[in-house]
Structure formats: structure tokens, C-alpha cells
C-alpha positions as CSV (number, residue, x, y, z in Angstrom):
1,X,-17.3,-4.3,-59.3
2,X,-19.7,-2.2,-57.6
3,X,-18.7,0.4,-54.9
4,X,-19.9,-0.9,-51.4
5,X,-22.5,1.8,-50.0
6,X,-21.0,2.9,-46.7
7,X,-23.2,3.1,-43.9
8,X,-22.2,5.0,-40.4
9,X,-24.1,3.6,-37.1
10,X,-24.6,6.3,-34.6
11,X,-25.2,4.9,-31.0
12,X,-23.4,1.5,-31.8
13,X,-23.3,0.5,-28.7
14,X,-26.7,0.5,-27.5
15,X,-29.4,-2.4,-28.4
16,X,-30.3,-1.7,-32.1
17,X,-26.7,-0.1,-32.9
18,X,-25.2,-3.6,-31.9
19,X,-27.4,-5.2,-34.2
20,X,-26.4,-3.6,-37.1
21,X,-22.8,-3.5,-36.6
22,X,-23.0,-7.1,-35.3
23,X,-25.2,-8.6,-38.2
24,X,-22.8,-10.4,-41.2
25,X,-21.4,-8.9,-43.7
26,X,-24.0,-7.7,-46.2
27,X,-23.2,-7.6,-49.8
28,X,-22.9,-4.3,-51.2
29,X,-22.5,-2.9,-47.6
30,X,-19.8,-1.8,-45.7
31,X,-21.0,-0.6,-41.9
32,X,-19.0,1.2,-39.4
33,X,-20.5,1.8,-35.9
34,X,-19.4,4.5,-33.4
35,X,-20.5,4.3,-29.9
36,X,-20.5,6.9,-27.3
37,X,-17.3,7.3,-26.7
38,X,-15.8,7.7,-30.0
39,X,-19.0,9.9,-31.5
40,X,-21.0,11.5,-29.1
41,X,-24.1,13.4,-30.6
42,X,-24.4,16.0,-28.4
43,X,-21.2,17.6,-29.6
44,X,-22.0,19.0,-33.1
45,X,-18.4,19.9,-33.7
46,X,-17.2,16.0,-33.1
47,X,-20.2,15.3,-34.8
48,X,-19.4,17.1,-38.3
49,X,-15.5,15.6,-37.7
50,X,-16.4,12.0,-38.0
51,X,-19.0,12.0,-40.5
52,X,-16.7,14.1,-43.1
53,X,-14.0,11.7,-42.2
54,X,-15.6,8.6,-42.8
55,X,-17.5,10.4,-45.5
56,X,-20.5,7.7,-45.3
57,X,-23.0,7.3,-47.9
58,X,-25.3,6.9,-45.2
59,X,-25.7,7.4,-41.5
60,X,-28.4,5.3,-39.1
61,X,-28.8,7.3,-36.4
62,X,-29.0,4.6,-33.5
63,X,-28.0,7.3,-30.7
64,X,-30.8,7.7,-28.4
65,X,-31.3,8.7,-24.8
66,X,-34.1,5.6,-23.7
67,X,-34.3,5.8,-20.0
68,X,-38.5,6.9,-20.2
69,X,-39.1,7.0,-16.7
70,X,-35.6,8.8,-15.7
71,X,-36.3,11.4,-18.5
72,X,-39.6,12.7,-16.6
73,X,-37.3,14.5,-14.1
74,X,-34.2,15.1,-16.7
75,X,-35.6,16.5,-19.6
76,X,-33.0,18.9,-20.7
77,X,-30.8,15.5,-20.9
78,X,-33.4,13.8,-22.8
79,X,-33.7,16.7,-25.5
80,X,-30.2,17.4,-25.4
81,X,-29.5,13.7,-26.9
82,X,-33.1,13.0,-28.4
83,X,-33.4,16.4,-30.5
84,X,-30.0,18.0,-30.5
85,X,-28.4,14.7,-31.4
86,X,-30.6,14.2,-33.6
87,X,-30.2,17.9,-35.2
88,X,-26.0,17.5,-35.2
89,X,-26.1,13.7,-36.9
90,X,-28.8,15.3,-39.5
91,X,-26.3,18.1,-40.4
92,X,-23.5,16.7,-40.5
93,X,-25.0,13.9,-43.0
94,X,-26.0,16.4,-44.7
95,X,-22.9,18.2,-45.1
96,X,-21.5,15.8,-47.1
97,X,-24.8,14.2,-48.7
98,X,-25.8,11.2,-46.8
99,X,-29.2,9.8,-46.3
100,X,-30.2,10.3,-43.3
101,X,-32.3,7.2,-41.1
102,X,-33.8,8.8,-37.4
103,X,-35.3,5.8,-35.6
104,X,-38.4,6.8,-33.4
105,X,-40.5,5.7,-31.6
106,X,-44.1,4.8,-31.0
107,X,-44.3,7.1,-28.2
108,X,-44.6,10.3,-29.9
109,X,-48.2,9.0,-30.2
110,X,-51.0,9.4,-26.8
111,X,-51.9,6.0,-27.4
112,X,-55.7,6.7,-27.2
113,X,-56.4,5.1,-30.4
114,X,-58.2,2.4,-31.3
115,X,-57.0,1.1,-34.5
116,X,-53.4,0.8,-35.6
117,X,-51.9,4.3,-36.0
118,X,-50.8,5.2,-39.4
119,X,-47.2,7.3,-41.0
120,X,-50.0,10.5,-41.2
121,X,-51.5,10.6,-38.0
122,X,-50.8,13.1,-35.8
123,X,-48.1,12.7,-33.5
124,X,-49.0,13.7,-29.4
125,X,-46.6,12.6,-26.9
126,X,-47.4,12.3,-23.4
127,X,-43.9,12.0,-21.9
128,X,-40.6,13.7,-22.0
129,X,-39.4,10.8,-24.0
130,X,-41.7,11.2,-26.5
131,X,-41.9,15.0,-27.2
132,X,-38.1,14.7,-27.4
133,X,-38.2,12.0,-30.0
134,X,-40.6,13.8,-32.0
135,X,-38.8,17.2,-31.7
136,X,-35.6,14.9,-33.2
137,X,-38.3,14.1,-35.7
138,X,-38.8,17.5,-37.0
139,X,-35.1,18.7,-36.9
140,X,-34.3,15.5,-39.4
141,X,-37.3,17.0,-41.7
142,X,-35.9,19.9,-41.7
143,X,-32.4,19.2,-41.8
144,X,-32.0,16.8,-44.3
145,X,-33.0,16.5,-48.0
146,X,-32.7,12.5,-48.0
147,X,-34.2,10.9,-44.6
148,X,-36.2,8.2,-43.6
149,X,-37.8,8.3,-39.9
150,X,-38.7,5.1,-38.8
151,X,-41.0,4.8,-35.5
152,X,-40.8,1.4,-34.0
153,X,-42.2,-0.3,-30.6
154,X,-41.5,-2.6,-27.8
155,X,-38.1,-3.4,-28.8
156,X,-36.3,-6.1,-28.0
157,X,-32.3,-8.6,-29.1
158,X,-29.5,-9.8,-27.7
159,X,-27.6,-6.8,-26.8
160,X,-28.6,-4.0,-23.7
161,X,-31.4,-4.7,-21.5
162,X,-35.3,-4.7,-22.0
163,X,-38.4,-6.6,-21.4
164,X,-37.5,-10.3,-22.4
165,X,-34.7,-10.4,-20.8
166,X,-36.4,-8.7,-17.4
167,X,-38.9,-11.6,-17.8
168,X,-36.3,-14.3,-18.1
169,X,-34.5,-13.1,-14.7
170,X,-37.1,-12.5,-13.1
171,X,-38.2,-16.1,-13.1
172,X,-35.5,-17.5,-12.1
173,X,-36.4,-15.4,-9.3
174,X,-40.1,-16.0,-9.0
175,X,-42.8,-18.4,-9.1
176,X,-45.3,-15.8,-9.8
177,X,-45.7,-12.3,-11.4
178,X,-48.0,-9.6,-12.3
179,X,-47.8,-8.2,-16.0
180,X,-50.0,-5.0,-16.9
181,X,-52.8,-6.4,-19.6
182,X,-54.3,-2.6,-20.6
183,X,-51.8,-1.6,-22.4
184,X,-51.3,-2.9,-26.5
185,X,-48.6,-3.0,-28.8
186,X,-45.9,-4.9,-31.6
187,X,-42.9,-6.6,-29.8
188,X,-39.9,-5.5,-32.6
189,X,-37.3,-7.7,-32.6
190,X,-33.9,-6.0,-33.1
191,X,-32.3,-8.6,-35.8
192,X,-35.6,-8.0,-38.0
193,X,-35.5,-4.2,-37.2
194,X,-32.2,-4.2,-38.4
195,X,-32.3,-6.0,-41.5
196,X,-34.9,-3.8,-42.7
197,X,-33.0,-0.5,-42.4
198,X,-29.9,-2.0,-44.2
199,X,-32.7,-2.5,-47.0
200,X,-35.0,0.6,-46.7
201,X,-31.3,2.7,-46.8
202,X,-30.2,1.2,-50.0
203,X,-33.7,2.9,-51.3
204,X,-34.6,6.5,-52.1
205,X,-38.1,5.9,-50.6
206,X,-37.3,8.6,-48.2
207,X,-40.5,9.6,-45.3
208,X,-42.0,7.9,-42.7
209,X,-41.9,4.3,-41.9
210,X,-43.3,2.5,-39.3
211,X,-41.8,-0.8,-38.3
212,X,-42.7,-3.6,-36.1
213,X,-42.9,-7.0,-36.0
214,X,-46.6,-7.9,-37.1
215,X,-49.7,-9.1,-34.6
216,X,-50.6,-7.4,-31.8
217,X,-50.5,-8.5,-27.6
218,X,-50.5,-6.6,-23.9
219,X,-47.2,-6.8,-21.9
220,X,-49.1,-9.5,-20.3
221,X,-49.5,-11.8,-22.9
222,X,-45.8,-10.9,-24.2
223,X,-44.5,-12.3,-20.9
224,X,-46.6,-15.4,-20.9
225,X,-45.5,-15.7,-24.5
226,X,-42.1,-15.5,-23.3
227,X,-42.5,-18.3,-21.0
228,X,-44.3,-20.6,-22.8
229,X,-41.6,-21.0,-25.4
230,X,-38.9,-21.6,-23.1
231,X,-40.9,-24.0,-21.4
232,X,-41.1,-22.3,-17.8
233,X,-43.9,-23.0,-15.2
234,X,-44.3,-19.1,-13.9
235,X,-47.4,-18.2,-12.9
236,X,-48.6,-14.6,-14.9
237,X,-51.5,-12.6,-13.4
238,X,-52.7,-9.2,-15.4
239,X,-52.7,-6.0,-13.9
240,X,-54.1,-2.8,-14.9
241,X,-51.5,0.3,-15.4
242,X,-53.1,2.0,-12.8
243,X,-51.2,-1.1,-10.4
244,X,-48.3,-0.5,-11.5
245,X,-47.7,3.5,-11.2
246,X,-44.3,4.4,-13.4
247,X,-43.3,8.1,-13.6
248,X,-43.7,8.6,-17.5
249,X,-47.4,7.9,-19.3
250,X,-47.3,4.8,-21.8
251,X,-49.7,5.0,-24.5
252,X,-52.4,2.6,-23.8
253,X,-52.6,1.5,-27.6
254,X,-49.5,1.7,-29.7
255,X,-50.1,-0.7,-32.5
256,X,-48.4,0.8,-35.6
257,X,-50.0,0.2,-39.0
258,X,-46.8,-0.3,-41.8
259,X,-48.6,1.3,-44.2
260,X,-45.4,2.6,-46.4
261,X,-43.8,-0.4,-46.0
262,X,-46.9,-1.9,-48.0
263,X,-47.0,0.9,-49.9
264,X,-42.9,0.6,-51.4
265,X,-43.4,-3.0,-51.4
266,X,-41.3,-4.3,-48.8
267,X,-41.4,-7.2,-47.3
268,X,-43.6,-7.2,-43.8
269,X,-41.6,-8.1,-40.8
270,X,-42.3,-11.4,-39.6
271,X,-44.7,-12.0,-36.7
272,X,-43.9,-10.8,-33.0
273,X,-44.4,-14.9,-31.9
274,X,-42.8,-16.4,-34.4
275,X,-39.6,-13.8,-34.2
276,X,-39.5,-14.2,-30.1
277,X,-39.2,-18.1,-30.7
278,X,-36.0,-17.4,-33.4
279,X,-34.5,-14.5,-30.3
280,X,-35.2,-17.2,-27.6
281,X,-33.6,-20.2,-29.8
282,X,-30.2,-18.6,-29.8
283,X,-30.4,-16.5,-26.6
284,X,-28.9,-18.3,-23.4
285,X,-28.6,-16.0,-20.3
């Protein structure tokens, strides 16, 4: 019988980390999440002491500090989770010769281009929360012999709080609301996110990946997506950015192109509209 490969979740108690602990049990694979409490990623000694005792074979390094507005005016928190988390879960993976899987983000990009932006392009973030993510970028290339970075967008699932579920709330709340419309992107759905790093890490196609769901929409059209599966008469009105002032930038264009997921031959990840309908089927608030 084959030895399960065993995969350590970092940050298993936020959004993504849930998913993957959460998801059933995977042939072949054995996962073990550590939230917060139990691992924290900041401390590079607790850090080393978990991964050699669970000795993984890989580690997913879900830990991430995600508030982007509150990061504008705490940035030495930001890095201190974003890159130095990033640089103590890279180490100690590599101590005892794990793969190593950062997930990033499409913010390290400035969002002023106009077609999808590829693995190669040059990352320039605008906000706090972006420059960190990408400086945990370059410790995990130059920590670890075996990683995969994987930059995702707009996520979304059942665990933590983010956009669908603020849309949902809010109208039960609201008759009416006003949705920015300038600014593009993929919708990522956390179950699909999740299922393709449990088979990306069972690879040695180690670089950069980006992955999103596939198709493209504003915030705008995401919400009125949102309500027109479940059936809800609330009234969406566009807005620019420039309406709706927030203290971090957001890229204006953040489609990512999945170039090395063509490229490796993986399967894309479904579309953004048809993987909203699956979330929305089986999540009741």
C-alpha cells in the first residue's frame, strides 16, 4: 500500500485553511491543519517545532494577515505575518524537505493592465497588503528548493467572511445598493481553490501559478450575480471607486491569465458563475 503524502495546513482556521482541512478525505492524502493558536507563524522557533514534529511531506501555507484596509495604517503587522510568516513556514519546511505552497494574491499587481496578467509579469503593489504578500513571495523563492506560489483573487466559501456573504446580509437589510463597476477581476471559490492545491502539491511542477475561477466581472456584476441566483429582488446601482473611497488602492484590473496551469496540463477551474451557483446551493445563512 502506498504511504499517504502528509500535508500540514498553516492558517487553518481562516477561509481557505478551512477548506482544506474541511474537504473529505482524499485518497493518498493525509492533512493536518494548525490554526493560530496551536502554530503561529510569526514565531519561527514554534514554527520549526511543529513542522519537524509532524514531519509533513508538505506544508500549504494558508496563514495570512487579509485585513487590506487595516494594514494601510499597521504595516509592521502586515509584514510581520505576510513576509516573516511566510519566511519561518518556508524554513522550517525546508528543514526537513517539504514542498512548500505560498498562496498570494493578485494584489501584488497595480492593476493598470489591460489584458489578463500573466506568472512573468512584473509584480507592483500599491498597498501594504500587497508589497507584504509579495515580499512573502520572495522569501519562499529564496527559501525553499521545492515551492509553488499560487496568486489567486476575489476569494470567496463557506468559512470566514467576504464579499458574498456581505451581499447576502446586506439584503436582508436593503432594498437597494450601490456596487463599484470600474474595477475587474475572477471571483475564486475556496472548494475549487482548494482542490487544486491538494493536486498541484502532489506534483513537482514547482513556480508560479495563478488560480482563479475562469470569466471575468466588476464587483458590480458579482453582486447582481449573487442575487440573481438566489432569486432576490435588490436593486444594484454601479458606482465608480472614486464613490466609494477605502484606505488601501485596489487594482483596477486584476484578471489573472492561468497560463502554467495550461501549460502542466491541469484542469482549468470551473467558471466564477457556474461555481457561485454550486457555493450558493449548499450555503444557508
Amino acid at each position: 500500500m502506498t504511504a499517504k503524502l502528509k500535508i500540514l495546513v498553516t492558517g487553518a482556521g481562516g477561509q481557505l485553511g478551512q477548506e482544506l482541512v474541511r474537504l473529505p478525505a482524499q485518497p493518498g492524502l493525509g492533512i493536518i491543519g494548525f490554526g493560530r493558536d496551536e502554530l503561529d507563524v510569526t514565531d519561527p522557533e514554534q514554527c520549526r517545532n511543529v513542522i519537524r514534529s509532524c514531519n509533513p511531506d508538505a506544508v500549504i501555507h494558508c496563514a495570512a494577515y487579509t485585513k487590506v484596509d487595516q494594514a494601510e495604517s499597521e504595516p509592521d503587522e502586515a509584514y510581520r505575518v505576510n513576509a516573516e510568516g511566510a519566511r519561518n513556514a518556508a524554513l522550517a519546511a525546508e528543514l526537513v524537505g517539504a514542498k512548500f505552497v505560498y498562496i498570494s494574491t493578485d494584489y501584488v499587481f497595480d492593476g493598470k493592465a489591460k489584458v489578463p496578467y500573466r506568472e512573468s509579469d512584473r509584480p507592483n503593489p500599491q498597498s501594504v497588503y500587497g508589497k507584504s504578500k509579495l515580499a512573502g513571495e520572495q522569501f519562499t523563492k529564496s527559501l525553499s528548493s521545492r515551492y509553488f506560489i499560487v496568486r489567486t483573487s476575489w476569494v470567496y466559501g463557506m468559512y470566514g467572511s467576504n464579499f458574498v456573504k456581505t451581499m447576502l446580509k446586506l439584503a436582508g437589510e436593503r432594498d437597494s445598493l450601490k456596487v463599484v463597476d470600474d474595477q475587474i477581476g475572477s471571483p475564486t471559490y475556496t472548494l475549487d481553490l482548494a482542490q487544486f492545491l491538494l493536486e498541484l502539491v502532489t506534483t513537482d511542477h514547482y513556480g508560479v501559478f495563478h488560480a482563479s475561477n475562469t470569466g471575468v466581472c466588476s464587483w458590480y456584476e458579482f453582486a447582481k450575480a449573487i442575487f440573481e441566483e438566489r432569486g432576490l429582488n435588490v436593486r444594484v446601482e454601479p458606482c465608480t471607486t472614486e464613490e466609494f473611497p477605502r484606505p488601501a488602492p485596489r487594482p483596477a484590473y486584476s484578471v489573472l491569465d492561468h497560463g502554467a496551469i495550461r501549460a502542466h496540463g491541469f484542469r482549468p477551474l470551473r467558471s466564477w458563475r457556474e461555481a457561485l451557483g454550486n457555493f450558493l446551493k449548499h450555503h444557508n445563512p
